[in-house]
C-alpha positions in Angstrom: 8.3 9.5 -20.4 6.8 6.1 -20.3 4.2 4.7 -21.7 1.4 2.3 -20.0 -1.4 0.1 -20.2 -4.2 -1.0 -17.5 -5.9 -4.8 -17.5 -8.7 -4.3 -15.4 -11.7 -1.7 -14.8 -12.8 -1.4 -11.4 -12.3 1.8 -9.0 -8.8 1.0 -8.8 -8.0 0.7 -12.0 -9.5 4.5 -11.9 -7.3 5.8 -9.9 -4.2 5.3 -12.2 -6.4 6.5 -15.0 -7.2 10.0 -13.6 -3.4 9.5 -11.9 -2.0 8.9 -15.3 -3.8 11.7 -17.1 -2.1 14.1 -14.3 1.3 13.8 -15.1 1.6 13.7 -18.6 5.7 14.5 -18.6 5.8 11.5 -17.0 3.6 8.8 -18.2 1.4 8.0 -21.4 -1.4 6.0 -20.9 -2.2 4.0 -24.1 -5.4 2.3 -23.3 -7.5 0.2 -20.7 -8.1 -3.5 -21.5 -11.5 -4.5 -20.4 -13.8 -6.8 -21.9 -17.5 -5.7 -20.6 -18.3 -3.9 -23.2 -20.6 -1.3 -21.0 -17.7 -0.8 -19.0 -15.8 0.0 -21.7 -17.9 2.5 -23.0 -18.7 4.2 -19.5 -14.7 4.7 -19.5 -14.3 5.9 -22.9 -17.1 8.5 -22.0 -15.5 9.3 -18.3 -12.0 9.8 -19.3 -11.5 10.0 -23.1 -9.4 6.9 -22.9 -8.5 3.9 -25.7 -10.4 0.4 -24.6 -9.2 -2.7 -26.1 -10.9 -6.0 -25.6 -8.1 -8.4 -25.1 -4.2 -8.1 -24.8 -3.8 -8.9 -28.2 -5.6 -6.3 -29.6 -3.3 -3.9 -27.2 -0.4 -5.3 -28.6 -1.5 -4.5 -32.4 -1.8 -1.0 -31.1 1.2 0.1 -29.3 3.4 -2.2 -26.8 4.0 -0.3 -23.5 6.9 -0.1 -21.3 5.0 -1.7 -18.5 1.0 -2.8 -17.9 -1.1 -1.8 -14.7 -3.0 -4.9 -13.5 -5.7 -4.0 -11.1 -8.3 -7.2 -11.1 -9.4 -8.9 -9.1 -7.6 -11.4 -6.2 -8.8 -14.3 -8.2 -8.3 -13.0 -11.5 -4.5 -11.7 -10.8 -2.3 -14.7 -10.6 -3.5 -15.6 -14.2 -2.8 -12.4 -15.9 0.4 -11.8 -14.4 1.3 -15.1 -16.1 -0.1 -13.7 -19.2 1.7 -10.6 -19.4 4.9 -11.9 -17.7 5.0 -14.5 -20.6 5.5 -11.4 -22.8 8.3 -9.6 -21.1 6.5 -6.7 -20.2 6.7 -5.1 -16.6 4.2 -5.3 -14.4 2.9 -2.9 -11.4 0.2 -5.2 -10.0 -2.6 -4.6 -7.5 -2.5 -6.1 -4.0 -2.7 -9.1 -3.0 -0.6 -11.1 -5.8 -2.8 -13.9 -5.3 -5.6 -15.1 -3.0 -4.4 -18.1 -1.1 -0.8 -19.4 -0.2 -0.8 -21.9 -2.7 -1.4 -19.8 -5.2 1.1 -18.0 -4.3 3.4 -20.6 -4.6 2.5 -21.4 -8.1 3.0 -17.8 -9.0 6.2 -17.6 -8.0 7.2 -20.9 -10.2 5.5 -20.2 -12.6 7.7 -17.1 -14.1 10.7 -17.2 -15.5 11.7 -13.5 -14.2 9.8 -12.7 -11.1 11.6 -9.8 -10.7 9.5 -8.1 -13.6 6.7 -8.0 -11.7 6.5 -5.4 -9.1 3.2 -4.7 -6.4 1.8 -1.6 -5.9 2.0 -1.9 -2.1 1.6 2.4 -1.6 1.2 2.4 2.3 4.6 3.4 3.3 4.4 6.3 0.6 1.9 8.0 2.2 3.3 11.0 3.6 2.6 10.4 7.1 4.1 6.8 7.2 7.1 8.5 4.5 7.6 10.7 7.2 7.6 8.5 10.0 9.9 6.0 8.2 12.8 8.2 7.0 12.8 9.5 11.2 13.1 5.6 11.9 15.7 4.9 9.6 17.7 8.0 10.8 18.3 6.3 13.5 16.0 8.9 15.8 14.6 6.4 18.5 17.2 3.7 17.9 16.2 0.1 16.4 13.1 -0.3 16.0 11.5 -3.2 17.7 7.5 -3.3 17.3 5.3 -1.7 15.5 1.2 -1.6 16.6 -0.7 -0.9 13.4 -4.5 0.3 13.7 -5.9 1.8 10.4 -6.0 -0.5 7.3 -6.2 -4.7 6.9 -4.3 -7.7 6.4 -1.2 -7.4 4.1 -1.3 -3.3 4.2 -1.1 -3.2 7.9 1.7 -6.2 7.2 3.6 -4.5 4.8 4.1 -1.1 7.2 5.4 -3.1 9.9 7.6 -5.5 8.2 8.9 -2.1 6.6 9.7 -0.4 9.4 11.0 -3.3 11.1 13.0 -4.1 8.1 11.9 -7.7 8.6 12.8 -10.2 5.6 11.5 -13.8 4.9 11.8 -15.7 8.1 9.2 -17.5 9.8 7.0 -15.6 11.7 4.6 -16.5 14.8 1.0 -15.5 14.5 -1.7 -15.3 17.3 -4.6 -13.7 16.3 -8.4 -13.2 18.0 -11.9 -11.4 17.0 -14.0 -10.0 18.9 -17.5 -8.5 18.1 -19.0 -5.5 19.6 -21.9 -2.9 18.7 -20.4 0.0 16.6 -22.5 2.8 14.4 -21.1 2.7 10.7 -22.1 5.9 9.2 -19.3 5.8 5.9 -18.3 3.6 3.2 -16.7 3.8 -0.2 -20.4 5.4 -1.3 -20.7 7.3 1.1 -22.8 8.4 3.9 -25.4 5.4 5.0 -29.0 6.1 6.2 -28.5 3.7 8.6 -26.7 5.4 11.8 -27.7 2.4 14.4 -25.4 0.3 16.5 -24.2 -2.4 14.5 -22.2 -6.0 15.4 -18.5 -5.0 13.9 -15.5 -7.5 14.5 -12.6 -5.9 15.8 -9.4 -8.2 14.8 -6.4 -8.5 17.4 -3.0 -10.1 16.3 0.4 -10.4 17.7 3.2 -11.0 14.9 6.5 -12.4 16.2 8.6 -11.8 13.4 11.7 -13.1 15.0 15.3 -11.2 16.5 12.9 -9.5 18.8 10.8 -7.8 16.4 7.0 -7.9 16.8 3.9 -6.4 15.7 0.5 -5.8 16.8 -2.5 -5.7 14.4 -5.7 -4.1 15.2 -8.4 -3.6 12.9 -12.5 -3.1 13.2 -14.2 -3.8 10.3 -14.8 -0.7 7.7 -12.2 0.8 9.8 -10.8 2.3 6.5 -13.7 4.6 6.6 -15.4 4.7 9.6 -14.2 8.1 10.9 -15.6 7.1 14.7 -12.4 5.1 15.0 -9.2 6.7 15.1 -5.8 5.6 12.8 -3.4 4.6 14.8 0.4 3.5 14.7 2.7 2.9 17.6 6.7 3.0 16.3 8.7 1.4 19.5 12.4 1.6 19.2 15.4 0.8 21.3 16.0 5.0 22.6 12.6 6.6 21.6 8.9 5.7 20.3 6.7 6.9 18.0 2.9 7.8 18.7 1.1 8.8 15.7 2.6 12.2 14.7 4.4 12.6 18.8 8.5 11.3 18.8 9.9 10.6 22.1 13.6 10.0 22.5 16.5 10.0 24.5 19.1 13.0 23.7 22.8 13.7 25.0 22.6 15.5 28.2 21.1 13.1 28.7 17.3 14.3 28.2 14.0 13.0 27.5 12.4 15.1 24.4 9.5 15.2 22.8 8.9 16.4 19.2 5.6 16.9 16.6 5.2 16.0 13.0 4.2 19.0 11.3 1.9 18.9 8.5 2.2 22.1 6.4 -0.7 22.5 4.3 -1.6 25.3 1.7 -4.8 26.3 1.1 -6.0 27.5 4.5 -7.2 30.9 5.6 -5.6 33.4 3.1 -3.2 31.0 1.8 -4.3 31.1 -2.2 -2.1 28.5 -3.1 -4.5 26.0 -4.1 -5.6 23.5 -1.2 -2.5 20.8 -1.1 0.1 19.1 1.1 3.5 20.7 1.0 5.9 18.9 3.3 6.1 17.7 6.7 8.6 18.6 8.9 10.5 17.7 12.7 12.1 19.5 14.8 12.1 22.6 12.1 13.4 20.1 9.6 11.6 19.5 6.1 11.4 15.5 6.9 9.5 14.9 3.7 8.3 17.0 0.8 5.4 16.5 -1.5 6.7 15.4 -4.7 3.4 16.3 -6.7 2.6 19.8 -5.1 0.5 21.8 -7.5 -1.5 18.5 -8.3 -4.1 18.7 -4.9 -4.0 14.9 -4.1 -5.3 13.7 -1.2 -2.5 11.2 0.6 -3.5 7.8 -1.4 -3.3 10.0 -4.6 0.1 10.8 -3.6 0.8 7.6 -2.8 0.1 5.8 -6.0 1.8 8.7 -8.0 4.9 8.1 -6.1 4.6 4.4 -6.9 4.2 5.2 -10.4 7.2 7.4 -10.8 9.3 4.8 -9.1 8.1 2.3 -11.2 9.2 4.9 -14.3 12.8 5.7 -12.6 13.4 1.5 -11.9 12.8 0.9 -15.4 15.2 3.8 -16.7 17.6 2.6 -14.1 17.4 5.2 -11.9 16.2 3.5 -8.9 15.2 0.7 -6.9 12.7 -1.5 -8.2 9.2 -0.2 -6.5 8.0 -3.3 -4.2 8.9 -7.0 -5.4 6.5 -9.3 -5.9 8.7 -11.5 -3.1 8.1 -8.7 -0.3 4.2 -8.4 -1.4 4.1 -12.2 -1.3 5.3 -12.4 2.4 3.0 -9.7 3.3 0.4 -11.7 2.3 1.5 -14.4 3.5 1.9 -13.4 6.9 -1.8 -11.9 6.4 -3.4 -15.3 5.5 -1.8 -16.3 8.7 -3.7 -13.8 10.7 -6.6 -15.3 8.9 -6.0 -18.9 9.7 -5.3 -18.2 13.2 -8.8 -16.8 13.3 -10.4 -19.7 12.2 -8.6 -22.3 14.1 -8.3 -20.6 17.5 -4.7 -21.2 17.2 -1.2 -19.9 17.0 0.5 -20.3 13.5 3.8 -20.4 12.1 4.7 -19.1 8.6 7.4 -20.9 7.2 10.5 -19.9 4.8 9.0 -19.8 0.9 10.2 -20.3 -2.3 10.4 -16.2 -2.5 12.6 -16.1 0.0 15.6 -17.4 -1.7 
């Protein structure tokens, strides 16, 4: 078991709360350090949890095997320095910090980088798990591009780069908005009452990542939650390509096949086994199984437990650390390109960072 602590108390910070509370032969959640002192107090209520108003007066308590931060973009880079400076692991929210240079002065700024790991969950959600381990069986060759239409910036980064297995060189960035009327009936709270046609940018970027691997990024606005759009993602490799949950591939024979991911999910008809994901399989083969089963997460819940539990079996050295800080640093790097290339109507060109090295 291991125990943590969270800095931070939005909806996020939430998540590893009610997360935390799931799997208690695994993790031990000491308290929440938040200083508004309503927000406290709605949390205490909510979940029965510890609050603390400072890191100090954690520390007095109980000193955990590693700290959650979920703050804000402009809050993080300071508070990873904080805790950092005390030795403590860290599983950080995304982004690591909001601009390049900042950045920059993160990665100087500690003396062992390496203790702070990102909660960058995309590739652990059972679709993209799935997906992945069929790429790196070697099921439609190398990989070579990657089309990415269902979450932003240095998320949609982070699943290509993966998949790609693309390190730290400089990468070419084109990117291009466009605006067009689109009805936007969900959010995070919800259905809205408006249901009219509304001006949404739709964002289109190619990502030259270099030894002929590419990307292409694709995202309307609220597309996280707007069901009128589909998710998307297009896996193209050297014998065989992707297509959402379709594989295509050359076979011996030689033969053009087609396969389905197959989502096996309890719960429906006379199934009583509680609603849940149990595994998802290829060509009759379980290609990934649900870790949590029993639990009734939806696919981020999953996600961020399987973080979690890789953050508890790096530190008792039973596996790879969970997602450096140096990988979540080029994601957003990468993503800030996009951004740039926006604004200036021109191509850009990351270049090697510190990180890299």
């Amino acid at each position: 078991m291991k125990t943590f602590a969270i800095v931070g108390a939005g909806w996020r910070s939430e998540f590893y709360i009610r997360l935390g509370q799931l799997l208690p032969e695994y993790f031990e959640l000491i308290g929440v350090v938040v200083r508004n002192s309503d927000r406290a107090a709605d949390l205490r209520a909510d979940y029965g949890v510890a609050t603390f108003d400072s890191f100090t007066a954690l520390l007095q308590y109980s000193k955990p095997d590693f700290i959650v931060i979920a703050v804000s973009w402009l809050s993080n880079p300071e508070v990873v320095q904080e805790v950092a400076s005390l030795g403590i692991p860290i599983l950080c929210e995304t982004p690591p910090a909001p601009n390049v240079d900042s950045l920059r002065n993160l990665w100087k700024s500690l003396d062992a980088p390496e203790l702070v790991q990102v909660a960058e969950q995309y590739l652990l959600l059972p679709g993209q798990a799935a997906r992945l381990t069929a790429v790196k069986s070697g099921l439609i060759g190398q990989p070579t591009s990657v089309e990415v239409s269902s979450t932003h910036g240095y998320h949609a980064v982070s699943i290509m780069r993966g998949i790609l297995q693309s390190g730290f060189e400089p990468t070419v960035v084109n990117a291009q908005t466009f605006t067009a009327p689109l009805v936007d009936p969900l959010s995070r709270d919800g259905w809205s009452k408006n249901l009219q046609e509304l001006e949404r940018n739709t964002t289109i970027a190619t990502l030259d990542f270099g030894g002929g691997r590419s990307g292409l990024y694709n995202f309307v606005d609220n597309q996280w939650h707007n069901q009128l759009r589909h998710r998307r993602i297009v896996i193209r490799g050297s014998s065989g390509e992707i297509v959402d949950d379709t594989l295509v591939a050359l076979k011996e024979g030689p033969a053009i096949v087609k396969s389905k991911f197959e989502r096996y999910q309890l719960g429906h008809d006379l199934n009583l086994d509680g609603f849940d994901t149990a595994n998802i399989s290829l060509d009759g083969k379980v290609i990934y199984a649900n870790p949590f089963v029993g639990l009734r997460l939806m696919d981020e819940e999953i996600a961020i437990c399987s973080m979690m539990l890789k953050m508890k079996n790096w530190l008792d050295g039973k596996g790879d650390a969970p997602y450096s800080l140096a990988e979540a640093s080029q994601d957003q790097l990468i993503s800030l390109a996009i951004d740039e290339s926006i604004e200036t109507g021109k191509r850009v060109e990351t270049t090697r960072e510190i990180w890299a090295n």
